[in-house]
C-alpha positions in Angstrom: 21.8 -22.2 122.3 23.8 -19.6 123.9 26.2 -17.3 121.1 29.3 -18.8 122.8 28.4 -22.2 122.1 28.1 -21.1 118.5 31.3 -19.8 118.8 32.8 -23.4 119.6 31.6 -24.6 116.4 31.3 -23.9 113.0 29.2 -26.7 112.2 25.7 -28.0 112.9 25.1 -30.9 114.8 23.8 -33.1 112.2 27.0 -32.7 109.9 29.8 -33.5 112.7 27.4 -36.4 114.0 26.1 -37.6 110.4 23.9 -40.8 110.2 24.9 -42.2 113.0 21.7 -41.5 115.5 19.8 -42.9 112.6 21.5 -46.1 112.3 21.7 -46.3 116.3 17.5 -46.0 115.7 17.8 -48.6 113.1 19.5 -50.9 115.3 16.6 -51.5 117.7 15.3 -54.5 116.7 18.3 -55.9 117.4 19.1 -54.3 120.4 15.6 -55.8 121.4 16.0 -59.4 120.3 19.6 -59.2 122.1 17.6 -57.8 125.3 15.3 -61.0 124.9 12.5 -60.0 122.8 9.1 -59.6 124.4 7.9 -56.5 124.9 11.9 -55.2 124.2 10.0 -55.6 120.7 8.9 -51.9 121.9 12.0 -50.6 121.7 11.8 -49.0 118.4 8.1 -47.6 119.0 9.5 -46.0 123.1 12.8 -44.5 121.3 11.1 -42.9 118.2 8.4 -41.4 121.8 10.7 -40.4 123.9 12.7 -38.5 120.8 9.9 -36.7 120.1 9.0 -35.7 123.4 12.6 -34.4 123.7 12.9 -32.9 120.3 11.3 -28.7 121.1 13.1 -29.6 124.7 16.6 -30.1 123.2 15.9 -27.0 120.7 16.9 -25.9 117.7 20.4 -26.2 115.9 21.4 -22.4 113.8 24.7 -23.3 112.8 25.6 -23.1 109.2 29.0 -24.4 108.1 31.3 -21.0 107.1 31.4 -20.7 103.3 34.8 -21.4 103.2 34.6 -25.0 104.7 31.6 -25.7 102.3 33.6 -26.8 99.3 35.7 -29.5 101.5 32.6 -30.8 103.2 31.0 -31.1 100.0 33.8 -33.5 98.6 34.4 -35.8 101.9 33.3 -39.1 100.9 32.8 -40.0 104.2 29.5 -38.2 104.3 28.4 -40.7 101.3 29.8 -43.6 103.4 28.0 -42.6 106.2 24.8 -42.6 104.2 25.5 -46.3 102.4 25.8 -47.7 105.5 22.0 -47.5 105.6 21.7 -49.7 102.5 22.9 -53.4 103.7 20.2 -52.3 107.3 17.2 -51.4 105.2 17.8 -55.0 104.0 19.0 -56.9 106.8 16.6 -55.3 108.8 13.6 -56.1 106.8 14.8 -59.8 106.8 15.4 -60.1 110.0 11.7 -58.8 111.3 10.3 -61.0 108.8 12.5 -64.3 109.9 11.3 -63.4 113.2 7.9 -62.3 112.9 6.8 -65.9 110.4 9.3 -67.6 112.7 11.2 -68.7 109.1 14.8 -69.6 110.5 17.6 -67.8 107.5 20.8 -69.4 107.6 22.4 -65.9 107.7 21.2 -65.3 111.0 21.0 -68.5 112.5 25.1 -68.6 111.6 25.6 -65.9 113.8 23.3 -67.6 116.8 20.1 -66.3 116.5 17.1 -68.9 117.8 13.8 -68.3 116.7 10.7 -69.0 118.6 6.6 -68.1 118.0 6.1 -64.7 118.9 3.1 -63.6 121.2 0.7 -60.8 119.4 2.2 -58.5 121.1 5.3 -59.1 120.4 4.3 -59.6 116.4 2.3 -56.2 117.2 5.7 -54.5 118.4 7.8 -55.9 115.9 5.9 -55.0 113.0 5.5 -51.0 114.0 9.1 -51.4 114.7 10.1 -52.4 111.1 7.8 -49.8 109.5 9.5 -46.9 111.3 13.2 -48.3 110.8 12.6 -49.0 107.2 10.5 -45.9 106.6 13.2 -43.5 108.0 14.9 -45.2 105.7 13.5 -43.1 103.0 15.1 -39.8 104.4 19.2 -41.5 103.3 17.4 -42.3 100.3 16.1 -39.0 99.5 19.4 -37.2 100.0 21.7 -40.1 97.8 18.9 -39.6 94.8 20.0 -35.9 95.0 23.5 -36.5 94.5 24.7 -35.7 91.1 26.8 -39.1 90.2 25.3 -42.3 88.9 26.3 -44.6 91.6 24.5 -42.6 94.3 21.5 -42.4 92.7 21.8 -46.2 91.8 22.1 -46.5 95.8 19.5 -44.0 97.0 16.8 -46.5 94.5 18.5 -49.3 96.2 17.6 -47.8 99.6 14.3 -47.1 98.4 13.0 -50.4 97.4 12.0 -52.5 100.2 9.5 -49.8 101.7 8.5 -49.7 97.1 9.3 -45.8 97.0 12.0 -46.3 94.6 9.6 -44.4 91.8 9.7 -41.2 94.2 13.3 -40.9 92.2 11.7 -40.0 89.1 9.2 -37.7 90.5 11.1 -35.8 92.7 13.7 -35.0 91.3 12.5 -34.4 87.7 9.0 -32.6 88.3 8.9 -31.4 91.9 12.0 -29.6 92.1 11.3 -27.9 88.7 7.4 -27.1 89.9 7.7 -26.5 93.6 5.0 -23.6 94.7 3.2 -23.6 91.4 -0.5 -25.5 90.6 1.6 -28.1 88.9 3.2 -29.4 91.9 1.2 -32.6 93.6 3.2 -32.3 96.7 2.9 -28.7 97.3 -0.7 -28.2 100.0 -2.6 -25.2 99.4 -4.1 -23.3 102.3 -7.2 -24.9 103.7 -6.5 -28.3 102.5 -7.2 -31.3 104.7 -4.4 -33.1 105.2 -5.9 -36.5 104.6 -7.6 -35.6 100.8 -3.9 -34.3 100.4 -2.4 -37.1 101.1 -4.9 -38.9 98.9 -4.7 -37.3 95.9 -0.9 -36.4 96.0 0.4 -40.0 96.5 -2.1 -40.8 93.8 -0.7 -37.9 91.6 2.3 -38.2 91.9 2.8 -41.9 90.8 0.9 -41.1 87.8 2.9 -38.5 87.6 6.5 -40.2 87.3 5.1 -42.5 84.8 4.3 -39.2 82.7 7.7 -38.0 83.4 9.8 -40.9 82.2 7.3 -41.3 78.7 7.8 -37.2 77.6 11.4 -38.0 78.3 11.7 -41.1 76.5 9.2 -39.6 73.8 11.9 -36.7 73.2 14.3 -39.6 72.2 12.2 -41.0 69.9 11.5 -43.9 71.9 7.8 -45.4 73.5 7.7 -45.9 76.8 7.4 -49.3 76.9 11.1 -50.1 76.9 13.7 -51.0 79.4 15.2 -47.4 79.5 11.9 -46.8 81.1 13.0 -46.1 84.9 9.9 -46.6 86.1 9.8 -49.8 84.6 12.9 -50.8 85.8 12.5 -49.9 89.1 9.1 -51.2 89.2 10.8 -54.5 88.4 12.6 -54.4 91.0 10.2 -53.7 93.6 8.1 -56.6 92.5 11.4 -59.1 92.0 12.0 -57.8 96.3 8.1 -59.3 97.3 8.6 -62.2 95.1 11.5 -63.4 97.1 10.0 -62.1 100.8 6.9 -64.0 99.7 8.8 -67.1 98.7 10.7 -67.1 101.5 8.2 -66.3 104.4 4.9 -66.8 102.7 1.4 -65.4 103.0 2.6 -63.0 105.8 4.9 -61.1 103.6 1.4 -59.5 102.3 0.2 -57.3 105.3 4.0 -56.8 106.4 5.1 -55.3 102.7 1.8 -53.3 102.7 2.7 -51.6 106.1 6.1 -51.0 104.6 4.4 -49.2 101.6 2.0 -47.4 103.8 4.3 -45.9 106.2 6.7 -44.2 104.2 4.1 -42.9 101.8 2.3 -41.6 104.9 5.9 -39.7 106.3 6.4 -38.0 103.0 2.7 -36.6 102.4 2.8 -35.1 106.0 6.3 -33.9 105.0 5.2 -32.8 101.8 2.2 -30.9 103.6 4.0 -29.3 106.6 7.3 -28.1 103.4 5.4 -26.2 101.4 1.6 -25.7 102.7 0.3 -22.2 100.9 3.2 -21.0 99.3 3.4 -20.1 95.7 5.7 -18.5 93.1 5.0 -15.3 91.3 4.0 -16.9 88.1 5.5 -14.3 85.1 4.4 -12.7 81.8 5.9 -15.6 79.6 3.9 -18.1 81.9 7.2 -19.4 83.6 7.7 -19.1 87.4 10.0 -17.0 89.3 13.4 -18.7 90.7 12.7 -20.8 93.6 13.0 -18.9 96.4 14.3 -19.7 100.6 10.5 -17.8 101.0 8.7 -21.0 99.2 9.5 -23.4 101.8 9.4 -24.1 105.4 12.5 -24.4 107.5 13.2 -25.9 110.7 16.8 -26.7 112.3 15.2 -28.9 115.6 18.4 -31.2 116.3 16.7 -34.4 116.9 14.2 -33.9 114.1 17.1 -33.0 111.9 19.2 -36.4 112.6 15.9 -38.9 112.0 15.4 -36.4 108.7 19.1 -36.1 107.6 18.8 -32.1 107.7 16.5 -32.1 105.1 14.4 -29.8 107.1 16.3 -26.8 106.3 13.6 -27.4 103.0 14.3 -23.6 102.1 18.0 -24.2 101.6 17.4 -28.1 99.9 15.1 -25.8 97.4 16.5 -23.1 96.4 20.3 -24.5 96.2 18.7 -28.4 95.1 22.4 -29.9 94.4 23.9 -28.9 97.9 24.4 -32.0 100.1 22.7 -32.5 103.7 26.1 -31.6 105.4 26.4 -27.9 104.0 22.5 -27.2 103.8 21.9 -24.0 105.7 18.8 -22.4 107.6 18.2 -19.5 105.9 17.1 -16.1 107.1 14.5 -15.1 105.2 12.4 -18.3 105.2 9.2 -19.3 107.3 9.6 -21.3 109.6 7.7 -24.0 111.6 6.9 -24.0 114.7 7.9 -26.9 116.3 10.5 -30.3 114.6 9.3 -32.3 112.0 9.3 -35.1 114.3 6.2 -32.8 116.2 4.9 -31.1 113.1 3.9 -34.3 110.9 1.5 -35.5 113.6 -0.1 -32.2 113.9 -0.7 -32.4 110.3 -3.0 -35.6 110.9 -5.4 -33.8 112.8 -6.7 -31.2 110.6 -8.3 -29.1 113.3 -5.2 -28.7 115.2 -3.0 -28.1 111.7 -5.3 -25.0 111.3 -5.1 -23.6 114.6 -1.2 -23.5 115.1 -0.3 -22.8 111.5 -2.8 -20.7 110.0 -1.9 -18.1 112.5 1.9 -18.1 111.3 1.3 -18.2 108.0 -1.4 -15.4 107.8 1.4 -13.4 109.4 4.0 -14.6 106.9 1.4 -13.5 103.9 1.3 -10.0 105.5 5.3 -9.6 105.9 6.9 -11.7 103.4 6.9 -10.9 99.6 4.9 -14.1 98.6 2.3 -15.1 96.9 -0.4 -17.0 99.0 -2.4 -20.4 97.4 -5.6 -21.5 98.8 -8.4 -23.6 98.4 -11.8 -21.3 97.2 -13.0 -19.2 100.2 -10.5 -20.3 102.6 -8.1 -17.2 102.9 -9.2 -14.1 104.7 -10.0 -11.2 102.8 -7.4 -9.4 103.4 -5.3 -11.6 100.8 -7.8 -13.0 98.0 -7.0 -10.2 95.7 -3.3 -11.4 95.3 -3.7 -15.4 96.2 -3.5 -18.5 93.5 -7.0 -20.4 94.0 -6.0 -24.1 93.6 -8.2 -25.5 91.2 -8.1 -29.1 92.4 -10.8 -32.1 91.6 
């Protein structure tokens, strides 16, 4: 991006566009059945391809909103409207794959003329990987409304949340994560010389446990056991299970493998997101045993345009950390944070492959470690020597 395009705008990409690439992307399996199905039920799978084959062509977006625009960005509702509109998809969406996929006729389709047939397995096969990714992405409008500081939003961001069952990441991220981000504590923060699959492992593990833990020592300050209704978890447990009750009653047996792929996906997008955000960084941990502020050095940035429309700008991570109430629109790319090499929608495959993780990133963040005032946290003989004297050694099981 050349400085006078810059100059023509004072906003990023993501903010004058909003969610409206993502619910385009949410759109294809419509778009395929209204194309006439078959391998149209590809549609989703070839877009999300060719976006990520385009996403370190198309580049990198540096624009930050000017400060004095911030405050009336920050109270248009239309950026909350943009990010409801996900809500009634996540749910159509997931009813309308399974109607099609069980060939179960639903009156609310059928009203509008839509004719059901048996799929072929390829068509089931295409179908299926096409609800996963719609639905999971669906996690990245949920992530954003949980942050937002009125009920309502929160309320909708669970909403979002429940037919791909992450509505219990609520609880844990936004009432331990945030407040233990870079430190031992954290399940979702990768020390150096992980593998990405053990992380993914234990930290989806952990941090389930983990919001259960959070919501009893909250309750437990009231006074009150954590078997109760005020329990979130319990409640939005309840919720989860009351959403495969009904797909099960409604399409049988073949609501099993199709809600299990709905779990697995999104859980699988936010460990390699977890990874890639915060892999070896740690805060300087003080004389009182506290943690220094969160700062834009404990998390990796990136600003890739395409990555930052399927991620609602959520990867400028430094920004999202060290400012946590500031709204995907005004988020900024900071100056003095790492940065990643390549778009989210690159970087969370490389994390799958261990092997290739190490050899673009340990690089980078070797260099960071020598340059950048930070602590570095590793795995037991991982680092080079060069930093062991000053590094956190994760003590992990």
């Amino acid at each position: 991006m050349t400085q006078h395009q810059k100059l023509k705008r004072n906003i990023s990409i993501v903010t004058k566009y909003t969610t409206l690439p993502l619910l385009i992307f949410a759109s294809t399996p419509v778009l395929a059945y209204l194309a006439g199905g078959g391998l149209w039920y590809w549609l989703t799978v070839i877009v999300l391809l060719v976006c990520i084959v385009l996403d370190p062509i198309v580049g990198d977006d540096p624009v930050n909103a000017p400060a004095e625009m911030e405050e009336k960005l920050e109270a248009s509702n239309f950026y909350r409207f943009m990010l409801w509109l996900y809500i009634p998809v996540q749910f159509l969406m997931t009813l309308f794959c399974y109607s099609l996929i069980s060939n179960t006729p639903l009156e609310v389709f059928t009203s509008i003329g839509v004719a059901y047939q048996p799929l072929g397995l390829l068509e089931i096969i295409g179908l299926t990987l096409s609800l996963v990714l719609v639905t999971g992405f669906g996690a990245t409008p949920g992530h954003e409304l949980c942050h937002h500081g009125n009920q309502f939003d929160r309320f909708m961001g669970q909403a979002l949340l429940t037919p791909i069952s992450m509505a219990d990441f609520y609880v844990y991220h936004n009432f331990h994560h945030h407040l233990t981000v870079a430190t031992p504590e954290d399940h979702a923060t990768a020390p150096y010389g992980e593998n990405f699959w053990r992380f993914a492992l234990r930290s989806t593990i952990n941090k389930s446990i983990c919001a259960w833990q959070v919501e009893a020592k909250r309750l437990a300050r009231k006074g009150s056991s954590w078997l109760n209704l005020d329990n979130k978890m319990i409640k939005i447990t309840l919720a989860q299970v009351a959403w495969f009750a009904l797909l099960a009653y409604l399409f049988g047996w073949i609501s099993i493998p199709l809600f299990i792929m709905q779990y697995i996906f999104p859980r699988m997008l936010l460990a390699t997101a977890d990874f890639a955000e915060h892999y070896g960084l740690m805060r300087k941990q003080l004389a009182d045993g506290s943690y220094e502020k969160i700062r834009p050095e404990h998390a990796w940035d990136d600003s890739m345009i395409i990555s930052s429309f399927f991620m609602c700008q959520i990867d400028r991570h430094s920004d999202h950390h060290a400012n946590v109430g500031r709204p995907y629109q005004v988020l900024r790319v900071m100056e003095n944070a790492p940065r990643l090499p390549y778009g989210y929608l690159n970087i969370l495959f490389v994390t799958m492959v261990p092997s290739a993780w190490r050899k673009l990133m340990h690089p980078i963040i070797e260099e960071f470690y020598d340059n950048a005032d930070i602590i570095p946290y590793a795995l037991p003989d991982t680092l080079p020597e060069r930093f062991r004297d000053r590094a956190v050694i994760a003590d992990i099981k």
